[in-house]
N, C-alpha and C positions, 0 to 999 in steps of 0.2 A: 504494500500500500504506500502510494506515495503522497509525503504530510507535505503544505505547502505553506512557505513563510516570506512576505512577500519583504524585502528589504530595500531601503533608502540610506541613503549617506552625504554628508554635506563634509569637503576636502577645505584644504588653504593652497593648495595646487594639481595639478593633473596625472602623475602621478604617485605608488608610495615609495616609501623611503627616503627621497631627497623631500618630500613635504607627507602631511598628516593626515587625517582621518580628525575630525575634530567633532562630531558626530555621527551617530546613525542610529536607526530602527529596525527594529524586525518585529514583524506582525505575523501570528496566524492567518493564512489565509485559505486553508480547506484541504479536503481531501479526496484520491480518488483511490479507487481500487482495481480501476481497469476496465470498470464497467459503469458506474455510477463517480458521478463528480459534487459534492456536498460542501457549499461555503457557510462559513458561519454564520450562526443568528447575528453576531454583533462582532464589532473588530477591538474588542477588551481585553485579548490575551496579547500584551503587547510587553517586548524592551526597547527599553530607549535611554542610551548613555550618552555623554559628553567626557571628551578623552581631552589629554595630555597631550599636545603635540610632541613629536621624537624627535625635530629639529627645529634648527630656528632660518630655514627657507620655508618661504610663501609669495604667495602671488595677491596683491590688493583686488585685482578681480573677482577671484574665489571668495573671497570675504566681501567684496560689495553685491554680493549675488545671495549668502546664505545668511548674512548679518551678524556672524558670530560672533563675540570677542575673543580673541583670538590671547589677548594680552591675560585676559581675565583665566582663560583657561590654561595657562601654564603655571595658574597657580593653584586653581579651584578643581581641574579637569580631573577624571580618572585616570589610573595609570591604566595603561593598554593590557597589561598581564592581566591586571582583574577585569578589568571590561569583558577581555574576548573568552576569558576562563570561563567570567559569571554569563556571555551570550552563548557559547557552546553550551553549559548544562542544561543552561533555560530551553533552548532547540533542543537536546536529545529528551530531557522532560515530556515537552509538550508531543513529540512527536511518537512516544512510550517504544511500539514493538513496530512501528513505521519508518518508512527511510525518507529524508525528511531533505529535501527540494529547495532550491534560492531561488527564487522570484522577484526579476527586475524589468524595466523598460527605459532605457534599453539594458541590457542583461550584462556587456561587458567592461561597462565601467565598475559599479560595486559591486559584480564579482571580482575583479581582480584588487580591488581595495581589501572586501574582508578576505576572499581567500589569502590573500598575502597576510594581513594581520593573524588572522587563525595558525596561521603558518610560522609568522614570527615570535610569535606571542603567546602560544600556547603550546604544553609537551601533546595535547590531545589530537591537535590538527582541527583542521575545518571538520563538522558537524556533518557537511555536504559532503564528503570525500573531494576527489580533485574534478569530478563532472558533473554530478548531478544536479541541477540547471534549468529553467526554463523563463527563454527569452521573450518578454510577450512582445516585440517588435513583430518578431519572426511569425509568431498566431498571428496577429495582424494579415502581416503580409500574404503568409497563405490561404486565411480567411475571406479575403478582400479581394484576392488576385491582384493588390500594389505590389510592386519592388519595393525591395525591402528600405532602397534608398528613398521612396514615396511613401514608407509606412513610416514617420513620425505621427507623435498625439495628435499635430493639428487635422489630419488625416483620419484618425476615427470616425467610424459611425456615430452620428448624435444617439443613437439609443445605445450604442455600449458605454457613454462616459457615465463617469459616477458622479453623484451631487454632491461634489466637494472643490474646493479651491486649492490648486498647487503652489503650496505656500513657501516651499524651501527651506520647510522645516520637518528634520527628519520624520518625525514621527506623522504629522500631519502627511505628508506626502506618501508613508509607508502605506497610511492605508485609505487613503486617495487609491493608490493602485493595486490595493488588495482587490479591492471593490472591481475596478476595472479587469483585473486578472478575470474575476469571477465571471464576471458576462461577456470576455472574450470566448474564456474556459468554454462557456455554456451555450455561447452561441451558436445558432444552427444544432441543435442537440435533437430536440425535440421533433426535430424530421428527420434524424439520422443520417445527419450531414455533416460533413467539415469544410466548411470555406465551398466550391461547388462539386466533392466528390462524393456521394456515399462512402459510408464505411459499415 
């Protein structure tokens, strides 16, 4: 069964190690079993930390974009060892005897932030192993029949978006797109369709 947690992350540059991880979110966002797809009543099962930067490169960009204090959290912030410790157990927790899925849009920016972090930062490793993944760009695209280079958000169907504002803040944003996961997930279901194929 695969548990789905959909994740947001707000940077002080593009990518990690020469710059930070300054927060992020991970939200449940349902499950499936191969045959039925089940999103949750509510998006309440949620972590949402504020880390330590690990250097002192950044970009004034990334921070005019996510708002963070950047200053504030090198003093206040978590350290990354407990962050990504206490976000792997929370993920293996909640996802109990399920193998448990990163969920992003687009998919290969915060994965390769937290899987580098899980990776730097914990003896456990990422929660995800090194693939398990699902890009909802990519559902988009082959949903839709756009190129994937045609499937950004502006680009959704108006009935898949979720009634929430993309605030650029982890947590609000996590499940901004949990939501949207869910009714790409589902869309076309109910006539036994993906995008225009049967299955």
């Amino acid at each position: 069964m695969d548990v789905y947690f959909s994740a947001d992350i707000e940077t002080d540059g593009p990518i990690p190690g020469p710059y930070s991880i300054l927060s992020f979110a991970l939200v449940y966002a349902g499950i499936y079993d191969g045959k039925s797809f089940k999103r949750p009543l509510s998006y309440d099962h949620y972590l949402y930390r504020e880390l330590r930067p690990i250097s002192e490169d950044f970009e004034p960009e990334a921070l005019a974009v996510n708002g963070l204090d950047r200053d504030a959290l090198m003093k206040t912030g978590m350290q990354p060892t407990q962050a990504m410790r206490e976000a792997g157990e929370w993920v293996r927790k909640i996802a109990g005897g399920g193998n448990p899925v990163f969920v992003a849009y687009p998919l290969s920016f915060d994965w390769t932030w937290l899987y580098w972090y899980f990776v730097r930062f914990t003896e456990q490793g990422s929660p995800f192993g090194h693939s398990r993944c699902f890009d909802i760009k990519t559902a988009v695209s082959v949903k839709t029949g756009l190129p994937i280079a045609g499937a950004g958000r502006a680009r959704v169907p108006s009935e898949l978006l979720p009634n929430r504002k993309h605030t650029h803040h982890a947590l609000d944003d996590a499940i901004e797109q949990a939501e949207l996961f869910a009714n790409v997930f589902e869309w076309g279901a109910e006539n036994g369709v993906f995008g225009k194929e049967k299955i």
